[in-house]
C-alpha positions as CSV (number, residue, x, y, z in Angstrom):
1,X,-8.4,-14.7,-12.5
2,X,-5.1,-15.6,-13.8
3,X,-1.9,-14.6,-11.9
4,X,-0.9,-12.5,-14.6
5,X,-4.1,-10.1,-14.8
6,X,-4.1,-10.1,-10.8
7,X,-3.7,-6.9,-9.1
8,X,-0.2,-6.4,-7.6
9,X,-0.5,-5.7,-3.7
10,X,2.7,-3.8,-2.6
11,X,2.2,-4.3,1.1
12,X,3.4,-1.4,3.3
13,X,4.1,-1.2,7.2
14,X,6.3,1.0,9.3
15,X,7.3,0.8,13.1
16,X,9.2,2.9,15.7
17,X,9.1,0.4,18.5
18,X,11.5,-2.2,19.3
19,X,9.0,-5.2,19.6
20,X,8.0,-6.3,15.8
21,X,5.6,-8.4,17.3
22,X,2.0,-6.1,15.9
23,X,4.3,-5.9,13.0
24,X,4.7,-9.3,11.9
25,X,1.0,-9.6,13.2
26,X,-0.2,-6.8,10.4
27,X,1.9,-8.3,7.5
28,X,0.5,-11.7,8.2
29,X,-3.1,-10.0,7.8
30,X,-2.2,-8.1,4.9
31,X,-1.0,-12.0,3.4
32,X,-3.9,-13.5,4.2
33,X,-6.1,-10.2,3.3
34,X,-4.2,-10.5,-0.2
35,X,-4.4,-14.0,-0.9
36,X,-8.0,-13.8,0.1
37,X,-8.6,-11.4,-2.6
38,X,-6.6,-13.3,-5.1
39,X,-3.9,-10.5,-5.4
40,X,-0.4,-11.5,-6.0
41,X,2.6,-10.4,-3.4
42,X,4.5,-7.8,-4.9
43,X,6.6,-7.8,-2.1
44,X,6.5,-5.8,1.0
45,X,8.3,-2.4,2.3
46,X,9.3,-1.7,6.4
47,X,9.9,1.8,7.6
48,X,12.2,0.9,10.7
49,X,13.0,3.2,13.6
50,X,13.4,6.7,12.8
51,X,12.4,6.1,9.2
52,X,8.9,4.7,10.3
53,X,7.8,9.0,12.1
54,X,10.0,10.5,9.6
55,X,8.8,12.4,6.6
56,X,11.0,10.5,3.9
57,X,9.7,7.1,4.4
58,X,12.8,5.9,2.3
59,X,11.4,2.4,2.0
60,X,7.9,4.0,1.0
61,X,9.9,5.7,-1.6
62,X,11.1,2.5,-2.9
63,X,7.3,1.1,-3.1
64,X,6.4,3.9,-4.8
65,X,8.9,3.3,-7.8
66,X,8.6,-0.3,-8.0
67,X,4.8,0.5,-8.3
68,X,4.7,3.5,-10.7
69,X,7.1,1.0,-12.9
70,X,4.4,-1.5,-13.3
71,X,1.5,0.4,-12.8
72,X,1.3,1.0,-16.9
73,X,0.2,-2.4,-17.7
74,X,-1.6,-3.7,-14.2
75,X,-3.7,-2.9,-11.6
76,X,-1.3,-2.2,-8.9
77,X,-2.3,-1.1,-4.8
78,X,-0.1,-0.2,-1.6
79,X,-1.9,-2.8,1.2
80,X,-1.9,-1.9,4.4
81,X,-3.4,-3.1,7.5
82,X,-5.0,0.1,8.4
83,X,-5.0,3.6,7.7
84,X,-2.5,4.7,10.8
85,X,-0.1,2.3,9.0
86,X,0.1,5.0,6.4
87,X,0.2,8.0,9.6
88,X,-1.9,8.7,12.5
89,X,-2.2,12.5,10.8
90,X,-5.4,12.5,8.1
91,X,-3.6,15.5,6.1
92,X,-0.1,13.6,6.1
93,X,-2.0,10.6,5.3
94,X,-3.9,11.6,2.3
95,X,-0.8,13.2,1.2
96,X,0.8,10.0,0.8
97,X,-2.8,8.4,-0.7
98,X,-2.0,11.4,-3.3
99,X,1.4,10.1,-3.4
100,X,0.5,6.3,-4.3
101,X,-2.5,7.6,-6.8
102,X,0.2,9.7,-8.7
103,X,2.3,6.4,-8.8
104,X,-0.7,4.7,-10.9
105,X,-2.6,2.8,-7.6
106,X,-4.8,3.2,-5.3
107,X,-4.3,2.3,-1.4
108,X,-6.4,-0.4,0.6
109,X,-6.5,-1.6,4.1
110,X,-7.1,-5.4,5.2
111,X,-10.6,-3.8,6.9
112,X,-12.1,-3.6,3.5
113,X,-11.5,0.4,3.2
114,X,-10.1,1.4,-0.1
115,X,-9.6,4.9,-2.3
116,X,-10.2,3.0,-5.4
117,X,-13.3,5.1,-6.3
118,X,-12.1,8.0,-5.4
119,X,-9.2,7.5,-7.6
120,X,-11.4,6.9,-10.8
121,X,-13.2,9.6,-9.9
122,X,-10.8,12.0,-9.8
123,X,-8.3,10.5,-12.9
124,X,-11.1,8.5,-15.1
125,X,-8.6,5.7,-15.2
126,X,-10.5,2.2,-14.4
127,X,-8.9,-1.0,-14.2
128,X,-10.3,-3.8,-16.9
């Protein structure tokens, strides 16, 4: 598959603590996940600090633009190394699944868990 007709992997993370050690660990499993899939690097968005428990998610916000701005014309996903990277809470987490499906993708984790179905299901829009 050509780089142009890749899917786009906008890789997400956030972190309250201090140490970005398991945080640069994830996002070099999310790299290798993606490049192991053939997916091009978007880019990636941090949630710092407060911003990583807090409802806004400003960086999230960001991903969610850049995303829904491409999403038109490509296949488009928000990586993440796991489903708590999203929030430890299921109904804040689907929330934001819900959020990312109304931006035109779907979410995946680097443990081979995805909404993809789901997300035809429920829109009847398919990727080519």
């Amino acid at each position: 598959m050509s780089a142009e007709r890749a899917p786009l992997a906008y890789v997400y993370d956030r972190c309250a603590s201090r140490s970005k050690r398991h945080l640069d660990m994830r996002l070099i499993g999310c790299h290798t996940y993606a490049d192991h899939k053939g997916w091009v690097l978007a880019g990636r968005w941090l949630d710092l600090g407060d911003a990583a428990v807090d409802c806004a998610r400003p960086q999230l916000g960001e991903l969610l633009a850049a995303m829904r701005a491409t999403a038109p014309g490509r296949e488009v996903l928000c990586l993440v190394h796991n489903w708590g990277r999203l929030a430890h809470d299921v109904q804040h987490r689907i929330a934001i699944q819900q959020r990312i499906a109304q931006a035109g993708g779907y979410s995946a984790t680097t443990f081979d868990e995805s909404d993809q179905r789901a997300r035809e299901v429920l829109t009847g829009v398919r990727y080519a």
